[in-house]
N, CA, C and O atoms as a GROMACS GRO file, in nm:
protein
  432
    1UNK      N    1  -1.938   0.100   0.348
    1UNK     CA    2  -1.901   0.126   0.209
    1UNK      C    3  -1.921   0.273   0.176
    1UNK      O    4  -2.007   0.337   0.238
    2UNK      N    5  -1.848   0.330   0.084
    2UNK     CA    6  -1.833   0.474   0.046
    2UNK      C    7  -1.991   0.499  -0.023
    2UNK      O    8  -2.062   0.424  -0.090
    3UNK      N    9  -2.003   0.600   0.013
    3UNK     CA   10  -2.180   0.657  -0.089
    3UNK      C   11  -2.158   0.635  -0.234
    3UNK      O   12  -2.052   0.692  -0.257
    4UNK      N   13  -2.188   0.600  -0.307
    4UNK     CA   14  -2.261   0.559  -0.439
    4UNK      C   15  -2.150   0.440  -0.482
    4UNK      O   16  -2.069   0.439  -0.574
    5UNK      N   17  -2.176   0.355  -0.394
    5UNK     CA   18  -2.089   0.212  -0.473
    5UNK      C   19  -2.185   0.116  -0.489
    5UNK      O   20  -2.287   0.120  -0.421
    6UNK      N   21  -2.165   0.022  -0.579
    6UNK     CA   22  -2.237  -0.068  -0.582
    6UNK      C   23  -2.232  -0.190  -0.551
    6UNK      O   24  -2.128  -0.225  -0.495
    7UNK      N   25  -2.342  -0.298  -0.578
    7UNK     CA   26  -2.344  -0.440  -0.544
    7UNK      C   27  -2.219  -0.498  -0.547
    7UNK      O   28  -2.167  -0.561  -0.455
    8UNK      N   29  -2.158  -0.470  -0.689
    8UNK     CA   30  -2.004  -0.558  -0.715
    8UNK      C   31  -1.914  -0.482  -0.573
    8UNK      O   32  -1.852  -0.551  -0.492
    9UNK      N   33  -1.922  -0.368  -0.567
    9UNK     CA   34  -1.818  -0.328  -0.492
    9UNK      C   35  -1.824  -0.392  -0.371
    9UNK      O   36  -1.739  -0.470  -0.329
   10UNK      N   37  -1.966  -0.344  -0.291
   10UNK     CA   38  -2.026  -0.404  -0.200
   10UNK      C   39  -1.965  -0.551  -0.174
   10UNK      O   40  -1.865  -0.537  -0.104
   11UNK      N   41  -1.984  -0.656  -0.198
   11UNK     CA   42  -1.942  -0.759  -0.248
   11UNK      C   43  -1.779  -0.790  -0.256
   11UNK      O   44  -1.743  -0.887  -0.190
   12UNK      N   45  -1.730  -0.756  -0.291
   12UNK     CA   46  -1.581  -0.695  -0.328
   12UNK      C   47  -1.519  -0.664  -0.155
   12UNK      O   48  -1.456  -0.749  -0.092
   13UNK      N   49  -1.542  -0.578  -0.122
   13UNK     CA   50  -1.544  -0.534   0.016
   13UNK      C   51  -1.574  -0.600   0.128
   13UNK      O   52  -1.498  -0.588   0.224
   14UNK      N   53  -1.702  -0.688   0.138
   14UNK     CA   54  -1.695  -0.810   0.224
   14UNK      C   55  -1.617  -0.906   0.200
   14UNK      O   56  -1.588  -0.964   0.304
   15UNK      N   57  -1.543  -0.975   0.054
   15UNK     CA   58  -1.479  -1.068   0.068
   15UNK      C   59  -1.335  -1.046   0.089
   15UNK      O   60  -1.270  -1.141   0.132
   16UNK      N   61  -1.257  -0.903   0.060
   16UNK     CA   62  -1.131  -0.850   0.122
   16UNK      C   63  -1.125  -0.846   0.290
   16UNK      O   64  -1.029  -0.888   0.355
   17UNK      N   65  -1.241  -0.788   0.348
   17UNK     CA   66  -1.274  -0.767   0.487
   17UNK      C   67  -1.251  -0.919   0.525
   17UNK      O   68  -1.157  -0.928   0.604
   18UNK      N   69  -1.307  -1.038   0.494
   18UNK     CA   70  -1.331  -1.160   0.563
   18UNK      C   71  -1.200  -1.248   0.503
   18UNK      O   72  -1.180  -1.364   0.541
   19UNK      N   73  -1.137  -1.201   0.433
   19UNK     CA   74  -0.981  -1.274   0.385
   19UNK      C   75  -0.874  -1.176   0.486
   19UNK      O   76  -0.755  -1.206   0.478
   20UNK      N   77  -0.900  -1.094   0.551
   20UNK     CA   78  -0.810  -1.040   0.586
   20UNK      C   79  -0.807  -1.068   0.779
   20UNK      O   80  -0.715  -1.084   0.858
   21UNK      N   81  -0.980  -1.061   0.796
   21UNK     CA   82  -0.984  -1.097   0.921
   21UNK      C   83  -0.968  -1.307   0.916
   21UNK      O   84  -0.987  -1.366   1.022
   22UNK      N   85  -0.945  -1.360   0.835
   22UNK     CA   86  -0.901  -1.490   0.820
   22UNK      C   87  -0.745  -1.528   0.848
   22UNK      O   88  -0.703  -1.624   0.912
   23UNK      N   89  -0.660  -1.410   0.772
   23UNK     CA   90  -0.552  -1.394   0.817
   23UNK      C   91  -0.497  -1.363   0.959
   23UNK      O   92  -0.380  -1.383   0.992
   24UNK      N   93  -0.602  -1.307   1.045
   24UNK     CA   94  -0.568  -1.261   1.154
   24UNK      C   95  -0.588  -1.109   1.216
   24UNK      O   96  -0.602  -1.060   1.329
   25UNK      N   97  -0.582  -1.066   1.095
   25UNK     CA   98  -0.597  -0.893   1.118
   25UNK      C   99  -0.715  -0.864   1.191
   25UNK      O  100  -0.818  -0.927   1.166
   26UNK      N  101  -0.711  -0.786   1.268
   26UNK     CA  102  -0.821  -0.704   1.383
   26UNK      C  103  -0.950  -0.681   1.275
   26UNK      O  104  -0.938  -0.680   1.153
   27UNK      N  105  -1.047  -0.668   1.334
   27UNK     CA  106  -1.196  -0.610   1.258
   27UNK      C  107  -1.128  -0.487   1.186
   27UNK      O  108  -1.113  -0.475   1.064
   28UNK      N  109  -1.082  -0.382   1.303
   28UNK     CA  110  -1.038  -0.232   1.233
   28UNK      C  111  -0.972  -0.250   1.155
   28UNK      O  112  -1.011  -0.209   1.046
   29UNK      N  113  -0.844  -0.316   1.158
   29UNK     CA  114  -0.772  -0.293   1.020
   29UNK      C  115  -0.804  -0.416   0.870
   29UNK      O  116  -0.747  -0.402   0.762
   30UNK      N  117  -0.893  -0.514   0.896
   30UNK     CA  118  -0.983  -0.576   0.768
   30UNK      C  119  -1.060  -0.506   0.726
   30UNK      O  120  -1.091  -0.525   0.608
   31UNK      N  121  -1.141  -0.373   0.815
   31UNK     CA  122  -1.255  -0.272   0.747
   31UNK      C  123  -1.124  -0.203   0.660
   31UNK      O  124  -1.144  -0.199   0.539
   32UNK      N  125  -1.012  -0.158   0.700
   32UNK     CA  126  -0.964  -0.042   0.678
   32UNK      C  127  -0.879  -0.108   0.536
   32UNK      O  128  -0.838  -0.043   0.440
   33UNK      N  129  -0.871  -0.229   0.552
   33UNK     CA  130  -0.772  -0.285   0.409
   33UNK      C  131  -0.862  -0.336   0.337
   33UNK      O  132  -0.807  -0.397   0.246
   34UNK      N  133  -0.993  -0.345   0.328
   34UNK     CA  134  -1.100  -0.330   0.285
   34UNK      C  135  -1.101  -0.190   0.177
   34UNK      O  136  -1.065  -0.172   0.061
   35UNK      N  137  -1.159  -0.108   0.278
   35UNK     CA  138  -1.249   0.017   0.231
   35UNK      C  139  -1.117   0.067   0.125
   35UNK      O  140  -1.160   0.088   0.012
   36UNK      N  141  -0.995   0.086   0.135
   36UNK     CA  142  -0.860   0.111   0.073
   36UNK      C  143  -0.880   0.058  -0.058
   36UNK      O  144  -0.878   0.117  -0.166
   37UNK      N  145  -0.904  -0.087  -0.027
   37UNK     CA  146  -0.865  -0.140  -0.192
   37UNK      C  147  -0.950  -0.127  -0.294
   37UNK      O  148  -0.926  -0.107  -0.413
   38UNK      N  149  -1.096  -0.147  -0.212
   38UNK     CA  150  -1.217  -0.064  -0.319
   38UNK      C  151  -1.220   0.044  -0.360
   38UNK      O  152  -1.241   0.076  -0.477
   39UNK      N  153  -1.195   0.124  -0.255
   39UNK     CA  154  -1.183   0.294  -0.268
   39UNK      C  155  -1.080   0.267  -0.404
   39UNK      O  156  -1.142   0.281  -0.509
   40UNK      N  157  -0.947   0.235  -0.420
   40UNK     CA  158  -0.837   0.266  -0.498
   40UNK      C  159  -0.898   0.163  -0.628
   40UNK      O  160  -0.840   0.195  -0.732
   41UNK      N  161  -1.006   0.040  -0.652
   41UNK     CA  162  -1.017  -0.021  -0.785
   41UNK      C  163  -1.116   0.137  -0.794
   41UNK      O  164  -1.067   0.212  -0.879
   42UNK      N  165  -1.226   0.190  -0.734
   42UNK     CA  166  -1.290   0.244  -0.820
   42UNK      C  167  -1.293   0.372  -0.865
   42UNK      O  168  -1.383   0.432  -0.924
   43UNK      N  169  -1.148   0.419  -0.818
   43UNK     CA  170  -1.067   0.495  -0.869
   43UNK      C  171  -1.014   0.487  -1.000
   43UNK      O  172  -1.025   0.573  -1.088
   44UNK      N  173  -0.952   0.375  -1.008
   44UNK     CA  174  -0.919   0.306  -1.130
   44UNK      C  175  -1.001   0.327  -1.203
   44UNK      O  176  -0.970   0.407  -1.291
   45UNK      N  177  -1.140   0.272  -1.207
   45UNK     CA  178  -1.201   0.257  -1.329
   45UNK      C  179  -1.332   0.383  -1.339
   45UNK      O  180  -1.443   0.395  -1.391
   46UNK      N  181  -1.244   0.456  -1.259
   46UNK     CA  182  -1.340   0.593  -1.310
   46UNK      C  183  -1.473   0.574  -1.235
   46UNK      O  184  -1.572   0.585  -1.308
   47UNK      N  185  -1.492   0.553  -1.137
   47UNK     CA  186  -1.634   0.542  -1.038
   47UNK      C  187  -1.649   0.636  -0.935
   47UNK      O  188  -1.757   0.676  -0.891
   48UNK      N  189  -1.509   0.681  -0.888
   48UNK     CA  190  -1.489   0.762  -0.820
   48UNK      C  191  -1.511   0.919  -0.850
   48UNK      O  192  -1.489   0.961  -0.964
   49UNK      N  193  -1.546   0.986  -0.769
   49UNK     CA  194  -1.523   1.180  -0.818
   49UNK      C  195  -1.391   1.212  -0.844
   49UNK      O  196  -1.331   1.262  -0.940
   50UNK      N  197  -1.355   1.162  -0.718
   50UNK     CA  198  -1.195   1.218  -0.704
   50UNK      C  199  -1.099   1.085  -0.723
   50UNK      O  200  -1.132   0.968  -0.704
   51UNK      N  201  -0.994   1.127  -0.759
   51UNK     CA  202  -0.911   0.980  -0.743
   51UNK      C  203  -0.731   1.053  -0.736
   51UNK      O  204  -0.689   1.146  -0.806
   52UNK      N  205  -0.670   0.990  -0.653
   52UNK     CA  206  -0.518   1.025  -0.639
   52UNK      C  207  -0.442   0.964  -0.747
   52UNK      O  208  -0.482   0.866  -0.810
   53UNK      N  209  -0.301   1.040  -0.771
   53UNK     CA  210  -0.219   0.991  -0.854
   53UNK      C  211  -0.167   0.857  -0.850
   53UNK      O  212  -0.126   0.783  -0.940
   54UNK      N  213  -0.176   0.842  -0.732
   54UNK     CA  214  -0.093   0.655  -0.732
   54UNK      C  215  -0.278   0.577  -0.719
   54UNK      O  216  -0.290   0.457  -0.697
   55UNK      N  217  -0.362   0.638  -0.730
   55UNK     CA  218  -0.450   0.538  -0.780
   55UNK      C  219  -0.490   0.479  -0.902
   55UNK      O  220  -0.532   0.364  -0.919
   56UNK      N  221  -0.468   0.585  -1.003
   56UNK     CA  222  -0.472   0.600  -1.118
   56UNK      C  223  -0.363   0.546  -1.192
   56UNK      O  224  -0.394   0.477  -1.289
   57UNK      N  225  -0.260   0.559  -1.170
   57UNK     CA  226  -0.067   0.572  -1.247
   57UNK      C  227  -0.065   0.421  -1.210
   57UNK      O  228  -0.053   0.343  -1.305
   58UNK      N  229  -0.075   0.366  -1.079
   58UNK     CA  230   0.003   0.256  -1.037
   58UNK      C  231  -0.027   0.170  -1.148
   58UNK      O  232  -0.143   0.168  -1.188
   59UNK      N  233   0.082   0.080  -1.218
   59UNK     CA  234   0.076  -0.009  -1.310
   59UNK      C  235  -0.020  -0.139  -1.294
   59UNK      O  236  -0.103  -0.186  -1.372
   60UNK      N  237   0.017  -0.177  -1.173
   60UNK     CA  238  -0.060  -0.276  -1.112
   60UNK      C  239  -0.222  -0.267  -1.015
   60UNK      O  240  -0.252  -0.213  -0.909
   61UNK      N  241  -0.268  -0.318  -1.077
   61UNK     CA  242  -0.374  -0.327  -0.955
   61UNK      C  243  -0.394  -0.415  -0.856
   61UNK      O  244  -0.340  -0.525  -0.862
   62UNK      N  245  -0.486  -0.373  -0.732
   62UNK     CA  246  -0.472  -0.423  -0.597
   62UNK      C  247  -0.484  -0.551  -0.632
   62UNK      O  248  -0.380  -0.616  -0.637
   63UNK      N  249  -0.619  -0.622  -0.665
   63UNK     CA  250  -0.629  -0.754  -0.699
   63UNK      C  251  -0.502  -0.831  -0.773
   63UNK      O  252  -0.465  -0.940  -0.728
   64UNK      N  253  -0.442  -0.779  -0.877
   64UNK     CA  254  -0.313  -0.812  -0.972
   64UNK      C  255  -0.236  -0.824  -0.859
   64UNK      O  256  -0.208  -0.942  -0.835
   65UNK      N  257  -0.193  -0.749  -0.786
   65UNK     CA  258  -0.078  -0.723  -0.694
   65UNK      C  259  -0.070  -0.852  -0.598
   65UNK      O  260   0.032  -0.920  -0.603
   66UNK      N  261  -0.194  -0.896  -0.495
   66UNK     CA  262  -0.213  -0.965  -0.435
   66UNK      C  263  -0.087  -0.964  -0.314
   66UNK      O  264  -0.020  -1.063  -0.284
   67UNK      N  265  -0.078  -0.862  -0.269
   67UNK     CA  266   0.020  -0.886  -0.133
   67UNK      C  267   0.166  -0.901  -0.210
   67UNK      O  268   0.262  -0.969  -0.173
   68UNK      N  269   0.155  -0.824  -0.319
   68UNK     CA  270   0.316  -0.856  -0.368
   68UNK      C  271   0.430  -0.770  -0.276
   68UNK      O  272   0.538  -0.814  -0.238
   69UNK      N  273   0.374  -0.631  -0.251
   69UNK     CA  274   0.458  -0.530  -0.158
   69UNK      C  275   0.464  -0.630  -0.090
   69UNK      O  276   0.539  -0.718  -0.132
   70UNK      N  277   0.412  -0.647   0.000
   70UNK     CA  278   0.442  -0.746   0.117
   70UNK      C  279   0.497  -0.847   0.183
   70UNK      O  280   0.508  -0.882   0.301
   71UNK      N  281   0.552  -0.915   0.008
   71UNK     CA  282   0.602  -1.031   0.049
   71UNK      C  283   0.780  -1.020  -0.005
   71UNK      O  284   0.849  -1.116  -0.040
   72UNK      N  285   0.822  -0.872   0.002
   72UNK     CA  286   0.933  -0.903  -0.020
   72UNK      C  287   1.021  -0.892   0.094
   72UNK      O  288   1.139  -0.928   0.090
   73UNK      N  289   0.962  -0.842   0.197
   73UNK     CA  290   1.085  -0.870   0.336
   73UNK      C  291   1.178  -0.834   0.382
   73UNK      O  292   1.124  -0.741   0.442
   74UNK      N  293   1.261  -0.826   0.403
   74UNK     CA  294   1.364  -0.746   0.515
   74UNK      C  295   1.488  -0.769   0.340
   74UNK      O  296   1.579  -0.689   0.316
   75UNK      N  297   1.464  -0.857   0.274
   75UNK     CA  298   1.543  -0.863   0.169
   75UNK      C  299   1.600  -0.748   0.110
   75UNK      O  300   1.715  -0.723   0.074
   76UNK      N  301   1.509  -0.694   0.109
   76UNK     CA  302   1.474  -0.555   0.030
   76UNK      C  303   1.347  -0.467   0.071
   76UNK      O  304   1.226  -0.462   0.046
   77UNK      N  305   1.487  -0.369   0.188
   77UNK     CA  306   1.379  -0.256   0.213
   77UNK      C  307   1.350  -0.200   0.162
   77UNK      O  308   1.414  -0.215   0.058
   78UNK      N  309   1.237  -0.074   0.140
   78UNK     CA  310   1.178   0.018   0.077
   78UNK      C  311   1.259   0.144   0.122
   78UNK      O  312   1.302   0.150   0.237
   79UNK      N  313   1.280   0.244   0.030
   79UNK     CA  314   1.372   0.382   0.074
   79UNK      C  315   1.329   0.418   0.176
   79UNK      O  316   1.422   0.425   0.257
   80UNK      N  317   1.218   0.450   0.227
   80UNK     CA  318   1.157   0.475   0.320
   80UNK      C  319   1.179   0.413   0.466
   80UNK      O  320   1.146   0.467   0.572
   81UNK      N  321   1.244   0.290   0.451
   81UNK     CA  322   1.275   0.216   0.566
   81UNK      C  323   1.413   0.228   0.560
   81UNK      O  324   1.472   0.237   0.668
   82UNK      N  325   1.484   0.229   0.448
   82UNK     CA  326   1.634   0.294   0.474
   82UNK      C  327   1.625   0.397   0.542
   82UNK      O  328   1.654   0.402   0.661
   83UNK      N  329   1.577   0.512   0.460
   83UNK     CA  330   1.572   0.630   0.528
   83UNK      C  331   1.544   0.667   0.684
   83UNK      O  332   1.595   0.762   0.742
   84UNK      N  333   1.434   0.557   0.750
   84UNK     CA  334   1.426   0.590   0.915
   84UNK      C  335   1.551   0.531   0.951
   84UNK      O  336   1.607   0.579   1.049
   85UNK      N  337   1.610   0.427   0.884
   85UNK     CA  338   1.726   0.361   0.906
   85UNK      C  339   1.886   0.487   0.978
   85UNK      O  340   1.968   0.490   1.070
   86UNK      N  341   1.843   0.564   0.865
   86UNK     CA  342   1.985   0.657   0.820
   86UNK      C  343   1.941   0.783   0.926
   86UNK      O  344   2.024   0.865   0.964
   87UNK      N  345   1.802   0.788   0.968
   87UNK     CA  346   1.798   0.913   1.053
   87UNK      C  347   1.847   0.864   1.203
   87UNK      O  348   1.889   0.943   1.287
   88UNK      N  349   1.836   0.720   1.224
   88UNK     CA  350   1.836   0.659   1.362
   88UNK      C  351   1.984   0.668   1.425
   88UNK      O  352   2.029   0.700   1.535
   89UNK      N  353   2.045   0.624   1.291
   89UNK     CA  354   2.180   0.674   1.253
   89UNK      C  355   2.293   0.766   1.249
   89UNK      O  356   2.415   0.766   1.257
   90UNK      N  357   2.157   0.876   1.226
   90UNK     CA  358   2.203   1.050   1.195
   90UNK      C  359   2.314   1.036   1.077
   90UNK      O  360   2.430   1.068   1.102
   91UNK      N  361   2.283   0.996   0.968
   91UNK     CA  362   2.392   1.003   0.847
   91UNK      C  363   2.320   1.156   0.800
   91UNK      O  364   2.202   1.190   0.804
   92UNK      N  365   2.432   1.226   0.758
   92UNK     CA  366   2.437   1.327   0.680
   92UNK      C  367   2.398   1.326   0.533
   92UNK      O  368   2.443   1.238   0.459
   93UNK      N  369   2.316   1.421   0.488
   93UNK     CA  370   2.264   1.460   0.361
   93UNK      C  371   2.161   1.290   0.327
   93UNK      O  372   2.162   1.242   0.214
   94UNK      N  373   2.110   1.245   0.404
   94UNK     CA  374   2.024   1.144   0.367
   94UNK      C  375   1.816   1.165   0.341
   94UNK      O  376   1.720   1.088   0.327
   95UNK      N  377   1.837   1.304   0.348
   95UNK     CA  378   1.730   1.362   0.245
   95UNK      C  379   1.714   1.355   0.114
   95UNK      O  380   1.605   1.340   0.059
   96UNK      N  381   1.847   1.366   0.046
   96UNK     CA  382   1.895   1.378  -0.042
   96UNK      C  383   1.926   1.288  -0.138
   96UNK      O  384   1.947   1.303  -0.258
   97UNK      N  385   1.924   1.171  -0.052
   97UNK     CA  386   1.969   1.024  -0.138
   97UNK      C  387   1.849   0.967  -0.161
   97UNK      O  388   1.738   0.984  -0.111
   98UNK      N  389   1.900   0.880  -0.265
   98UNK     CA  390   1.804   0.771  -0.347
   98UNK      C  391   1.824   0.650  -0.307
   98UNK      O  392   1.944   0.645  -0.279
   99UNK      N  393   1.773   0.541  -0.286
   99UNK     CA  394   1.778   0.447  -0.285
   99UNK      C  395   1.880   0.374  -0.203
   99UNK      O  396   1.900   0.340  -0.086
  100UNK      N  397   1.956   0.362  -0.361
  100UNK     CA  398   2.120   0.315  -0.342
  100UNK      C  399   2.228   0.385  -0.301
  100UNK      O  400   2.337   0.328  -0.292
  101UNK      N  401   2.212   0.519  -0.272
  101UNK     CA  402   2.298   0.575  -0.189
  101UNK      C  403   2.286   0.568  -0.039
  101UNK      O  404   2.370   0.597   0.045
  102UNK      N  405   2.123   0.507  -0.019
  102UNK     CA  406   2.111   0.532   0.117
  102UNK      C  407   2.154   0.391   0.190
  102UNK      O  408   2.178   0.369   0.308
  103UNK      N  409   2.155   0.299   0.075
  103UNK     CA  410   2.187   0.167   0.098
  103UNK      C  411   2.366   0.137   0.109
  103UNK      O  412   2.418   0.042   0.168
  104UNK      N  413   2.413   0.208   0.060
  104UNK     CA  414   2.522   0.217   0.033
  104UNK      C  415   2.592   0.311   0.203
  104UNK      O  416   2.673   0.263   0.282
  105UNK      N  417   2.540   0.419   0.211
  105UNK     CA  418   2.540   0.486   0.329
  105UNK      C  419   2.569   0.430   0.470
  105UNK      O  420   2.646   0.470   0.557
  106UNK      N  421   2.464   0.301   0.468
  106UNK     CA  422   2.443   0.244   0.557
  106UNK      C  423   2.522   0.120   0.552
  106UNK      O  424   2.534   0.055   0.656
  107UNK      N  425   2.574   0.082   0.450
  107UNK     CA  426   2.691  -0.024   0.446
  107UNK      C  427   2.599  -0.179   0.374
  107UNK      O  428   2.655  -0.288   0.376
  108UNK      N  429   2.516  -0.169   0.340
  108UNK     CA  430   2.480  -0.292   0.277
  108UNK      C  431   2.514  -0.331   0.135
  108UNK      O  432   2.478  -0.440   0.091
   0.00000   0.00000   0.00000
């Protein structure tokens, strides 16, 4: 656990760690989707020194969220997965696009 967290967090952190290695995930990556989601609530609520913009801004929180990124699927990629899409590709000016151009680009 990060230096100055507490019991709740503490707490918090073993039961993400042991839901995640339940799922299957390796020790390393249940510590690591662990230490993430605490790190980013106590960001949120001001516990932290430092805290990033998408810790703070994101509308949703980790707990709220519950694996929502996750469960939307090949349905609907993320730009980001278009985008390795469009470089694999070599489409032109796909720096440049948003979303739906890159979706569009690529013919879906």
């Amino acid at each position: 656990m990060p230096a100055g967290s507490n019991k709740k967090r503490e707490r918090q952190y073993e039961h993400i760690k042991e839901s995640a290695e339940q799922r299957g995930e390796s020790t390393r990556r249940a510590k690591e989707i662990a230490a993430r989601t605490v790190n980013k609530e106590r960001a949120r609520s001001g516990e932290s020194k430092t805290a990033g913009k998408v810790s703070t801004r994101d509308r949703m929180s980790a707990s709220e969220r519950g694996g929502h990124r996750s469960h939307t699927g090949a349905e609907d990629p993320t730009r980001d997965q278009l985008y390795a899409e469009a470089k694999k590709r070599n489409i032109d000016g796909r720096s440049a696009m948003n979303k739906q151009e890159l979706k569009k680009a690529l013919g879906r």
